[in-house]
Each structure stands twice: as C-alpha cells, then as structure tokens.
N, C-alpha and C positions, 0 to 999 in steps of 0.2 A: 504494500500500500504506500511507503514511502517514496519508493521509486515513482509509482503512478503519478502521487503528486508532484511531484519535481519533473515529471517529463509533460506531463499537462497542464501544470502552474496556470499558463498565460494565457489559454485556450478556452471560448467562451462552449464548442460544444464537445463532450468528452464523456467516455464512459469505461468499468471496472466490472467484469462481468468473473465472478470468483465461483463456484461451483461446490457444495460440499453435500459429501454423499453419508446417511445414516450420521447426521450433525456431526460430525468430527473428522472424516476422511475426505481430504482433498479430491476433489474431481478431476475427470482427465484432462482440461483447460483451461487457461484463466488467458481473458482476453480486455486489452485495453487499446482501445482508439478513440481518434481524436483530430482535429482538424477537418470539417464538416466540406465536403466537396458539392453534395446537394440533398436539401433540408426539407422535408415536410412537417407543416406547421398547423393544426387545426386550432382555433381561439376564436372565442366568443362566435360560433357559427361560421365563421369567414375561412376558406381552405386558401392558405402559401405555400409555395415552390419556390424556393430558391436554388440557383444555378450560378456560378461562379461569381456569386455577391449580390446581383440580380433576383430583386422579389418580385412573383407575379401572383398577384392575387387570380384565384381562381372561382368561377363560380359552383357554390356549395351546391350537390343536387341532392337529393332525398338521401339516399343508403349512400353516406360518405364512407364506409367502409369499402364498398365496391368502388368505390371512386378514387379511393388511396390504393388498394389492391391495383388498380387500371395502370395507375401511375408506377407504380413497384415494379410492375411485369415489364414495364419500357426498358427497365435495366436489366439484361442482361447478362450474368457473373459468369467467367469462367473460369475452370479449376484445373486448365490442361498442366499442371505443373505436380499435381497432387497434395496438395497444401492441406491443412486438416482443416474438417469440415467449419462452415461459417465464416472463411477467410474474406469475403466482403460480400457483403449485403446491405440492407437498411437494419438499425440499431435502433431502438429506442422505447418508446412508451405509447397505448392508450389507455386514457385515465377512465376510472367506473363512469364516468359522467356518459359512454360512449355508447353505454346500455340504450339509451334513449335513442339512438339510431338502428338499435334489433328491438327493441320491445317495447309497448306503449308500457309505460309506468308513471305511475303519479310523479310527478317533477312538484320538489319544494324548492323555490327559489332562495337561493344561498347566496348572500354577501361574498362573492369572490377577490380577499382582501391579498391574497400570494398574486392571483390573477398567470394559476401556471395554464400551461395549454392543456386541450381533451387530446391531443396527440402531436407527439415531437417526433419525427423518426428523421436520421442520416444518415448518409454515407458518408463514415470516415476515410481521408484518403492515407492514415497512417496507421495502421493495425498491427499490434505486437500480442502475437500470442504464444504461450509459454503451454509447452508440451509435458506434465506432470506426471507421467509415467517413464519417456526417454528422455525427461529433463533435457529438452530440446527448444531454443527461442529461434521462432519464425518474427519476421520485421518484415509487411510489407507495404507497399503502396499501392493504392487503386489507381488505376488507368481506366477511365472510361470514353468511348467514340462521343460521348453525347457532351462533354465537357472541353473546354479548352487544357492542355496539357502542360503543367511547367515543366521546366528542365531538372531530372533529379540528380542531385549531387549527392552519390552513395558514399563517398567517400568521410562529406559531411554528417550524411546520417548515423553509418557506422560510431564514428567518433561520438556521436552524439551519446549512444547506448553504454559504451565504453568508461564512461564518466562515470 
C-alpha cells in the first residue's frame, strides 16, 4: 500500500485492487492503475466521456447501463502477449443508486453532500500488476486505436518502479 501511494500521489484517477481469499490468504493479484486515458462518468442523470482531456456530454437514454455497456464494447482489449487476466479494461464503480435504472423502487430523495458519481469507470493507461503466486511484477501501458498515443519512454518508466 505504500508503494501504491507514492506511485499515484499526484494522480486525480487511480485504483488498489488487493484480493484476499478465506480473510487472510493473499489472492492471486493485486493490481494498481492509474493515469485515466478514457473516463466514464455518470452524475446527477447527465452521462460523460472523456477522451484524451476532452468531455463530451452524452445524452442519458432510459437503461444507462446498456448505454455504458454500448460504450465499453467500442474498446477493444487485446491479450496477444498473455498477460494475466484483467490486464486492461475499464476499472471502477457503480454506486447502489444504479438500482433505479433495473428496478422501479421507491427513490427517497437524499441530500447529496460528497456529490460522488452513480458510476466512475476508466481506463488506466498505467497498470502494474503483481503476480502472488510466481511473485512476478507485470508494468504495462494501454495503447488504444481510438486515442491519440504519447511517446513511451521505458526507460523512464523502469526507473520509475526501481525507486
């Protein structure tokens, strides 16, 4: 967890996915990414996309789950290198509030004083995940057709982890 913190300090979206099996035995991955390459953002009814800093509001239709599902499927992941599983997708959350988009239920209007979203999800373009059985560290970056691409300096990276 120290690490995590020190390598995602500065980084507004970022995530620690730890795993523990029969509350005490480590699971087989612990994954941490960070640096959001494209973001979906559901709050107060209104659906956002963002793409390389660029937000577009989108218009909300009825079942916004199949409407974020729609969008998820446009990406793509491939795994020709054999990376362990989950090595980049979208990450994140929807919150109970999303119930109301599968089931009529009585809605009690609640003072939203955090004001967090009914659903965050990204794609991190910087994924380190930690192999707990062959104690093995995979470092990778997403490369997506649909994004513009910076230059990666491995070189940089490396050293980064090395610290």
């Amino acid at each position: 967890v120290p690490y995590f913190m020190d390598t995602v300090d500065e980084t507004k979206y970022s995530f620690l996915y730890e795993s523990v099996e029969k509350g005490k035995d480590k699971g087989r991955y612990t994954f941490c990414g960070y640096e959001a390459l494209s973001i979906i953002l559901n709050k107060k009814n209104n659906l956002y996309i963002t793409n390389s800093g660029k937000t577009k509001k989108i218009k909300k239709k009825k079942d916004i789950l199949k409407q974020i599902n729609s969008i998820i499927t446009k990406y793509k992941i491939s795994n020709k290198y054999n990376l362990p599983p989950m090595t980049s997708s979208f990450f994140g959350y929807l919150s109970y509030e999303n119930i109301n988009n599968v089931e009529k239920i009585i809605k009690k209007r609640k003072l939203d004083k955090l004001q967090i979203p009914d659903c965050l999800l990204f794609i991190p373009e910087t994924l380190i995940i930690y192999d707990n059985q062959k104690s093995t560290l995979y470092i990778t970056k997403t490369i997506t057709k649909h994004l513009p691409q910076k230059k990666i300096n491995y070189s940089n990276l490396i050293n980064k982890f090395e610290k």
